[in-house]
ChimeraX commands (.cxc) that place a marker at each C-alpha (Angstrom):
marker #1 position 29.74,-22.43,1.45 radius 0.5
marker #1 position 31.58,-21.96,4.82 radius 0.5
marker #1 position 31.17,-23.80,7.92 radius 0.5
marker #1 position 33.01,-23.61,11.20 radius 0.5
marker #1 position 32.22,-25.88,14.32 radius 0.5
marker #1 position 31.85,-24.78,17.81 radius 0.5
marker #1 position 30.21,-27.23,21.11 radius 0.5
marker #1 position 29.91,-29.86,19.18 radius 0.5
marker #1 position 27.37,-27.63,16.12 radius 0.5
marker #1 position 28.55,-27.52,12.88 radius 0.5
marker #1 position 27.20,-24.03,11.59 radius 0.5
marker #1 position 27.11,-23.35,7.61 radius 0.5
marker #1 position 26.48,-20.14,5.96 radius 0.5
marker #1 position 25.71,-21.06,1.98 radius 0.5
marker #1 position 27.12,-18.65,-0.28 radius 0.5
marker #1 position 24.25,-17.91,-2.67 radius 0.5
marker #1 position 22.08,-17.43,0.83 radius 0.5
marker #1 position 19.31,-15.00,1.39 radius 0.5
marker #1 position 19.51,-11.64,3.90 radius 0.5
marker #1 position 18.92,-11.77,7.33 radius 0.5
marker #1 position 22.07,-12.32,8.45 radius 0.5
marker #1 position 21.81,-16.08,9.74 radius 0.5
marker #1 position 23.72,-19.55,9.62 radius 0.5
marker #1 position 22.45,-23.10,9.52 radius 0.5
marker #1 position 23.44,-24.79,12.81 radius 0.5
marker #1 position 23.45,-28.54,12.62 radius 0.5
marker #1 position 23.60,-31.00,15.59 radius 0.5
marker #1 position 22.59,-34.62,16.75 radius 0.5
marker #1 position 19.00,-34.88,14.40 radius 0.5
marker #1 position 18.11,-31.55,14.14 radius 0.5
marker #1 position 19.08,-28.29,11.85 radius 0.5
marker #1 position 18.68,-25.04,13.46 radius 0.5
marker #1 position 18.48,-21.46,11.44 radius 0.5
marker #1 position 19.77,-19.03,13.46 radius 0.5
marker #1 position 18.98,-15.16,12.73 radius 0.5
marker #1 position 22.70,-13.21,13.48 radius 0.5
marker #1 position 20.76,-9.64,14.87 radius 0.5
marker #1 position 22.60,-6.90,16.18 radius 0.5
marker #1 position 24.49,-6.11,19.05 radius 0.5
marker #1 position 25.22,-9.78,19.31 radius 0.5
marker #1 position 22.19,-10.91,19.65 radius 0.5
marker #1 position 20.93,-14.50,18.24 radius 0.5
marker #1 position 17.39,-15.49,17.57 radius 0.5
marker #1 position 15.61,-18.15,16.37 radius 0.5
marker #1 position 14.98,-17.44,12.61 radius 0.5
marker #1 position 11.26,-16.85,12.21 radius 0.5
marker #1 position 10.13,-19.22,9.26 radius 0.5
marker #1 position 8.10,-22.00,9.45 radius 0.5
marker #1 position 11.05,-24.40,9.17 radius 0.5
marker #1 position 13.31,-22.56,11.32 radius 0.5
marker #1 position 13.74,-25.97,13.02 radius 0.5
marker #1 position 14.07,-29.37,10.85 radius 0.5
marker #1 position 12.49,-31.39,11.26 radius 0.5
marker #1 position 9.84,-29.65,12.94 radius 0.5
marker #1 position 9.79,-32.09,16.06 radius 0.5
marker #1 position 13.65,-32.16,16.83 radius 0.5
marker #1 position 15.02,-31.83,20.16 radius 0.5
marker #1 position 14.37,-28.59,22.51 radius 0.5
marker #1 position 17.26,-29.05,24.78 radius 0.5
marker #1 position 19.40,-29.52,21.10 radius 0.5
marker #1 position 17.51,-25.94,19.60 radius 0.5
marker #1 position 18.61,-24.55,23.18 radius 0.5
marker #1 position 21.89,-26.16,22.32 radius 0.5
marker #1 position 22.68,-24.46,18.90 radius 0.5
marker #1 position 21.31,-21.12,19.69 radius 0.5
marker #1 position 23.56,-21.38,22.82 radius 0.5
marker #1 position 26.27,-22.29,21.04 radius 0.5
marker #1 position 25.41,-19.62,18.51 radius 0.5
marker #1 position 25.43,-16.65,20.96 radius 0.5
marker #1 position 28.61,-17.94,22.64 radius 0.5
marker #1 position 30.42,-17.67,19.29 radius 0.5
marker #1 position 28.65,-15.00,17.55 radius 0.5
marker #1 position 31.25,-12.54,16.46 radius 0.5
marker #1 position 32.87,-15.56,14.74 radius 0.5
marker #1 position 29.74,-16.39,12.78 radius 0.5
marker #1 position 29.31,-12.84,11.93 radius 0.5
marker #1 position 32.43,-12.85,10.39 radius 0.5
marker #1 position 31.86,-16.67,8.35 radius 0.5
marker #1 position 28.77,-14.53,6.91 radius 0.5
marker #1 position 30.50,-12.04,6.04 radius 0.5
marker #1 position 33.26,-13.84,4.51 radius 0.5
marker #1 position 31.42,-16.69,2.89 radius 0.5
marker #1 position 28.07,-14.32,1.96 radius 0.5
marker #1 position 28.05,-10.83,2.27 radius 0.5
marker #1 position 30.33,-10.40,-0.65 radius 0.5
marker #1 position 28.02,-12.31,-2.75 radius 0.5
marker link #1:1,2 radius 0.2
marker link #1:2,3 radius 0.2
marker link #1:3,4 radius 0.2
marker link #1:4,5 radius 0.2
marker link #1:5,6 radius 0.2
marker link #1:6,7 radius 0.2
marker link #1:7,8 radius 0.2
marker link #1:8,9 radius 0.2
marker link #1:9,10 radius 0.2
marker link #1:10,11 radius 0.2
marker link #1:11,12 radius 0.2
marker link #1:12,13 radius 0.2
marker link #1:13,14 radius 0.2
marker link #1:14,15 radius 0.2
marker link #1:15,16 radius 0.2
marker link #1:16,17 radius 0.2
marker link #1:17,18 radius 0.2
marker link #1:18,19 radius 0.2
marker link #1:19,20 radius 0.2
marker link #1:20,21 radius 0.2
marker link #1:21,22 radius 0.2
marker link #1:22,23 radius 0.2
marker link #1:23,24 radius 0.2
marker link #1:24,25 radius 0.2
marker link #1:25,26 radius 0.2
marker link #1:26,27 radius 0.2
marker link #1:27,28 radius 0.2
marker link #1:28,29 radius 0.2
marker link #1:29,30 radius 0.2
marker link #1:30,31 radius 0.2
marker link #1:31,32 radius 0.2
marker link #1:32,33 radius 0.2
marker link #1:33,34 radius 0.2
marker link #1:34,35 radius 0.2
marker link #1:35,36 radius 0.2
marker link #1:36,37 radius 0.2
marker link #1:37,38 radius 0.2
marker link #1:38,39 radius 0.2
marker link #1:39,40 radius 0.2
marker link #1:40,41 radius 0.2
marker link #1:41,42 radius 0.2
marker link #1:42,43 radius 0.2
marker link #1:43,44 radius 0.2
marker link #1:44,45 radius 0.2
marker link #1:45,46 radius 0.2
marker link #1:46,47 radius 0.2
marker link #1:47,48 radius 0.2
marker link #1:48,49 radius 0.2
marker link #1:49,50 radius 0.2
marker link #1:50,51 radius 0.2
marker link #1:51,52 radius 0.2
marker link #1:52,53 radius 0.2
marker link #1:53,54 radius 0.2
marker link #1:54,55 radius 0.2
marker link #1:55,56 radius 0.2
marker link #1:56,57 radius 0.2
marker link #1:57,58 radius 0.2
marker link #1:58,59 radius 0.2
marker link #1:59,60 radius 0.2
marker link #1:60,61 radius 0.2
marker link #1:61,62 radius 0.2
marker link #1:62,63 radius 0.2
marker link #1:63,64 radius 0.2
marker link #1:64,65 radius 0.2
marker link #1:65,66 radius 0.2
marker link #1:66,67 radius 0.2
marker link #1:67,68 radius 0.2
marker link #1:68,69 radius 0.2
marker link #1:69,70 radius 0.2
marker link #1:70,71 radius 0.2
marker link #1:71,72 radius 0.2
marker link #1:72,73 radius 0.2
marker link #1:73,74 radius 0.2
marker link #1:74,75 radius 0.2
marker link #1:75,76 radius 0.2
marker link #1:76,77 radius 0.2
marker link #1:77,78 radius 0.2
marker link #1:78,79 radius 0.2
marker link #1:79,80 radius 0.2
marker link #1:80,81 radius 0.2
marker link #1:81,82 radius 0.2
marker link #1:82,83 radius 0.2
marker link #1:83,84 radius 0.2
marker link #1:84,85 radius 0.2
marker link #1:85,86 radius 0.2
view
């Protein structure tokens, strides 16, 4: 497991994780998943749990995935370091 912390979101990529590219973005009461796409683009992941729980915070989503496409190359590379060798 990796994490790195960026605006106040602690994002976590879990080593034994499954494809798309994507981190766990954690902040106030709410956990984000956050699909890495390409050209540096971020996305809500689209699962039914993509946001836990289910009723947290807009303005914290907006937050994370924010925070997320502000520091995306670094992200890219925790995945890549902490799960795409896996």
């Amino acid at each position: 497991m990796g994490s790195i912390r960026f605006d106040g979101v602690r994002f976590v990529v879990y080593t034994m994780d499954h494809e798309p590219r994507h981190v766990h973005g954690f902040y106030a009461e709410v956990e984000v998943i956050v699909d890495l796409l390409q050209e540096s683009n971020v996305s809500l992941a689209n699962r039914t749990d993509a946001i836990r729980p289910s009723n947290g915070s807009k303005a914290d989503v907006r937050h994370v995935l924010t925070a997320a496409a502000k520091h995306f190359d670094e992200l890219a590379a925790l995945w890549e370091k902490h799960r795409g060798s896996a």
